[in-house]
N, C-alpha and C positions, 0 to 999 in steps of 0.2 A: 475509524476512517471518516472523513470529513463528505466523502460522497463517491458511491457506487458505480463499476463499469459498466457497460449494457453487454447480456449473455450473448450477446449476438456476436463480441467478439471472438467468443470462445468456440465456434461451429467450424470453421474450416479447421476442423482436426483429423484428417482421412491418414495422414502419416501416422500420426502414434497407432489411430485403429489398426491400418495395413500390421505396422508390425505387433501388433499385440497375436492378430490375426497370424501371421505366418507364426511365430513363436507356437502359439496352441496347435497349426498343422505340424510343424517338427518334433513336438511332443508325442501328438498322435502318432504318425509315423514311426517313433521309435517304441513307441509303447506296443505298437505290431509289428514291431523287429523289421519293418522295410528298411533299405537301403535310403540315405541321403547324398548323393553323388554332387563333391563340390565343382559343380560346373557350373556357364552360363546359359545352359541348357534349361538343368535344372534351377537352377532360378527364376527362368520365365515359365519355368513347368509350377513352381512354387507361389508366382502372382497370378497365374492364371487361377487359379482354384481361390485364392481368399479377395479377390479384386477385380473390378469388371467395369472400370468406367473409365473416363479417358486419363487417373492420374496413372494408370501403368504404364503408360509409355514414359512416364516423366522418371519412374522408378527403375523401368530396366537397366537404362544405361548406371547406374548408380553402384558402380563395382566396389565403392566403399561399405553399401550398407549390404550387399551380399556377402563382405569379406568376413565382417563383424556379424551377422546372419551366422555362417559356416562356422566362426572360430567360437560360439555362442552353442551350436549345436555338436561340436564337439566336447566340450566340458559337461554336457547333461548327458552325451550318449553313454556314458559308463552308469547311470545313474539307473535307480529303480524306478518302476511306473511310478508307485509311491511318493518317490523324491520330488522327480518331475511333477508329480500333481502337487505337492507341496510347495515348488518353488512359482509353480504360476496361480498357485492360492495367492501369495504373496503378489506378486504381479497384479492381479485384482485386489486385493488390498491397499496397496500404495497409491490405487488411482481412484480409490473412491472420497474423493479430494473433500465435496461437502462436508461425508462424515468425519472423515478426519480432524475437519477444522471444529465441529461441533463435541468430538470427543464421541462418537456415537460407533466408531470403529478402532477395534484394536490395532495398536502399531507393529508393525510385523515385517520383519525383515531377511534376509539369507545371509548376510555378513560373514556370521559367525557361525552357519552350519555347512555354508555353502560356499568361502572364499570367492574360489577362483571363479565360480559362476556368478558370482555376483562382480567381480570385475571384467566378464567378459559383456555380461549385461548393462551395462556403468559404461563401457565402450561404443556397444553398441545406441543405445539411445542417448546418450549425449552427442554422438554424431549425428544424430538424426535430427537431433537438436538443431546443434549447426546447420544441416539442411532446409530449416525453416527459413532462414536465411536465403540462402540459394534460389529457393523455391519461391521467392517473396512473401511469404504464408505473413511472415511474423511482419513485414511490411504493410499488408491488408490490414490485420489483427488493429497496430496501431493506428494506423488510420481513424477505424471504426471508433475505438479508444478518446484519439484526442478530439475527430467530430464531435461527440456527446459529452465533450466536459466544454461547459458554456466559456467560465474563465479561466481556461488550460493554466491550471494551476494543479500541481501535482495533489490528491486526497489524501495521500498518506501522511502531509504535512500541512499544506495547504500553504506554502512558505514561497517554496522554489516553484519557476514556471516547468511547464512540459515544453519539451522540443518540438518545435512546426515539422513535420515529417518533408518538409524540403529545406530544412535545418541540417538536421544531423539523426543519425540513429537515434533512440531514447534506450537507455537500458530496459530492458524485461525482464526481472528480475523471474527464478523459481522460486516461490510462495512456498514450499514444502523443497527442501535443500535437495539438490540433486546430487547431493553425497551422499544423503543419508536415503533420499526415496532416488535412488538411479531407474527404476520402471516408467517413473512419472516425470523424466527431463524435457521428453515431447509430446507432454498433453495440452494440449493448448488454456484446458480448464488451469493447468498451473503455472502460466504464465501472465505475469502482473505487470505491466508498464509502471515504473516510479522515476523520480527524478534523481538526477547522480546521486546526488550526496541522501538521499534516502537511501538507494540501492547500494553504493560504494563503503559509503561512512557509518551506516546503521546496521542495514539488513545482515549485508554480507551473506554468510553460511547458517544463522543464525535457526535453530528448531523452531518454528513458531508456534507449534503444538508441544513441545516443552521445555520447561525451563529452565534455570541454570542446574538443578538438583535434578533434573531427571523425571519432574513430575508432571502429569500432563494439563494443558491449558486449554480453555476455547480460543480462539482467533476468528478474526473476521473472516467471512467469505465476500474476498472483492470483489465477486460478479450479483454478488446476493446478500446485501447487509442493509442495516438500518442503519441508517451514518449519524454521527454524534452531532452536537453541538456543543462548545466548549464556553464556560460560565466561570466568572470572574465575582461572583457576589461575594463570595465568602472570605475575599480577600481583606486586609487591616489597614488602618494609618495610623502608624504610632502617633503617640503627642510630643515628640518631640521636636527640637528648632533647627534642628539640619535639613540637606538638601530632604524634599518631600514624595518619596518613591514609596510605592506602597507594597507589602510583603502580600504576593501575588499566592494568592490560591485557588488552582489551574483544577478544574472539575468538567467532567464528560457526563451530556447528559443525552440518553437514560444511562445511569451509571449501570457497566455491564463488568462481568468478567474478560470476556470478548477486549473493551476497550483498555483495560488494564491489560494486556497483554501487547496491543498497538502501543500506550506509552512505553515497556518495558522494553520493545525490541525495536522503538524509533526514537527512544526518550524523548519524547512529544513535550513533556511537560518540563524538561530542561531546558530543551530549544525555544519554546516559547519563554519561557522566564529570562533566559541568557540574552536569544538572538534578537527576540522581538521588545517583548515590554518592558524589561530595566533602559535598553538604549531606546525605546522610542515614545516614552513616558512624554519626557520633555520636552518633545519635538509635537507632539498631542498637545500638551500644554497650548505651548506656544501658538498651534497654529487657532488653539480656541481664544485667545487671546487678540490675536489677530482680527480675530471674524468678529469679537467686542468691539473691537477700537473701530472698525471699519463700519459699524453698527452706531456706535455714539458720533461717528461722525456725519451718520445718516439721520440723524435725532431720534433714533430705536431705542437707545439704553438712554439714562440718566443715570447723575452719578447720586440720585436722592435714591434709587431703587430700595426697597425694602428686601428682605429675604427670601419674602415669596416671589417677588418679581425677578431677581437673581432666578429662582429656581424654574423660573419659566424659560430662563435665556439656557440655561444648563439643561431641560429635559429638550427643548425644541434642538439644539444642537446633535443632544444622541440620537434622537428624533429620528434628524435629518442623514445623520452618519449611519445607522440602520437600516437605512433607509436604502443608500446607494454605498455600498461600504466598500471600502478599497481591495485591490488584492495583493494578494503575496501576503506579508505577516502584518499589514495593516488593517485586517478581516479582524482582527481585537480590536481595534481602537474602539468601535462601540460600545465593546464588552469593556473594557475601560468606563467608560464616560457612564455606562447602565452600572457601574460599581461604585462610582461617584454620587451616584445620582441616589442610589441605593442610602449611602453615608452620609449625603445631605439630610434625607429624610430625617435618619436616623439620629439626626443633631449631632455628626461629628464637629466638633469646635474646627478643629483644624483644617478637614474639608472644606465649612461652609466657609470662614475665613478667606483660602487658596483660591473658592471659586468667585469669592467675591473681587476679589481684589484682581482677577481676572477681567471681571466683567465689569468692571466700574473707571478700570486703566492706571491700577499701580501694576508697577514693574513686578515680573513673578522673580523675578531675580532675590527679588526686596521680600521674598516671603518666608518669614520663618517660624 
């Protein structure tokens, strides 16, 4: 990730607690063979005891999440104390999101010992989900989100903008799939803002903790990460006389495990090669070309320059682009120009040639 959320969006989480909270009292409850009575009686008898502040009035009238509540504690009432203490083992498992993402907690599920509970559970907190909504929770949330990102440019790409929240919704993607972790649909800690085409065309359903074989991964934690920086040094310029594009080698630094998992499940490093630096090489080119000609016509350049004076005109440029760099996928363009600048050093013929004839005013056209 390109740059971290502030944890402060992730606090208004009292919904997923409540029902964590009542789950554990229905547990108890059957675990001492009391009666659970589906009424709306007992449901304000059931928030009274786990809840006590003013969101219960907001929850009572909520006859969805009491329906899914009831149809939730009917499929565990057959079950052992045992079972029950095993399936909400699980329940605490699936929301200890941190470790998860660090690989520091087993992944642990009911799917397969426990079907129907786990579909009645999978019901119940992905409506609740939806309720975030309702509630405007997941409205606040973004807010907080797109406040604290200076140039509302999505982190997980750094490509596409974020939606102004008197735009349009922004998707919130769940961070840990809420197919596979149905406990954790409404914790607000696994809820991510990204921009569509991260969320729609990348993320999807996608395990971010593991990978296509089954095995597990670290992943970044978007409320808590060390965000990358992407480096372009190590890329090439063949010697040949064709159009002059340079075979791009896309590197995350500090290289992590963590960040190889972000390009695997956002293909980072496609989208930038494809969407950004092949089509906007040339258009870079050009506008340094530009900023030459407008330069010798200021009496800055001369067309006697030597190579080191070239390379003055070439670093002051990245310099400057470093300096105040663009957004959206033009946040490379320096990392361009510092990979140029790198291959000047380095006596690329072909380089220092392209950037001369840049900055002296032949046509780039004319370059091969």
């Amino acid at each position: 990730m390109l740059a971290c959320y502030p944890l402060a969006a992730t606090q208004e989480n009292w919904l997923h607690e409540t029902l964590v909270a009542l789950i554990q009292l229905v547990h108890q409850k059957l675990d001492a063979s009391q009666a659970i009575p589906e009424t709306q009686q007992r449901w304000r008898a059931l928030l009274d005891v786990v809840i006590n502040n003013p969101h219960k009035r907001l929850l009572i009238p909520l006859r969805g999440v009491r329906d899914r509540l009831f149809a939730y504690k009917r499929e565990v009432a057959n079950l052992s104390n045992g079972e029950r203490a095993q399936i909400f083992g699980v329940l605490e498992s699936q929301n200890q999101i941190v470790n998860l993402l660090a690989d520091a907690e087993p992944i642990s599920s009911i799917e397969q010992d426990f079907p129907l509970v786990n579909t009645r559970a999978r019901e119940l907190f992905e409506f609740c989900y939806g309720k975030l909504t309702d509630l405007e929770v997941r409205e606040r949330q973004y807010a907080i989100v797109f406040n604290a990102i200076p140039d509302k440019i999505c982190p997980f790409c750094g490509i596409e903008r974020l939606m102004n929240p008197e735009e349009t919704a922004q998707d919130q993607d769940h961070y840990l799939a809420k197919s596979i972790y149905p406990f954790a649909a409404a914790n607000m800690r696994n809820l991510v803002p990204m921009c569509r085409v991260c969320n729609r065309d990348y993320k999807k359903d996608i395990d971010v903790i593991r990978d296509d074989q089954g095995n597990r991964r670290t992943a970044f934690d978007p409320y808590n990460c060390q965000p990358v920086t992407v480096e372009l040094n190590n890329s090439a310029m063949d010697s040949g006389s064709g159009r002059p594009i340079p075979s791009w080698q896309i590197e995350f630094q500090p290289s992590s495990n963590e960040a190889e998992t972000w390009d695997n499940v956002f293909s980072i490093r496609k989208r930038y090669k494809r969407d950004v630096l092949d089509n906007s090489f040339d258009r870079w080119m050009r506008g340094f070309a530009k900023k030459c000609e407008r330069d010798r016509v200021r009496g800055l350049i001369q067309q006697e320059f030597n190579d080191a004076e070239v390379r003055v005109v070439l670093a002051n440029y990245q310099q400057d682009k470093e300096d105040s760099p663009a957004i959206g996928g033009d946040f490379l363009e320096p990392k361009a120009f510092k990979f140029l600048l790198s291959e000047f050093d380095e006596g690329n013929e072909r380089i220092i040639r392209m950037i001369r004839d840049a900055v002296v005013g032949i046509d780039l056209g004319e370059v091969a």
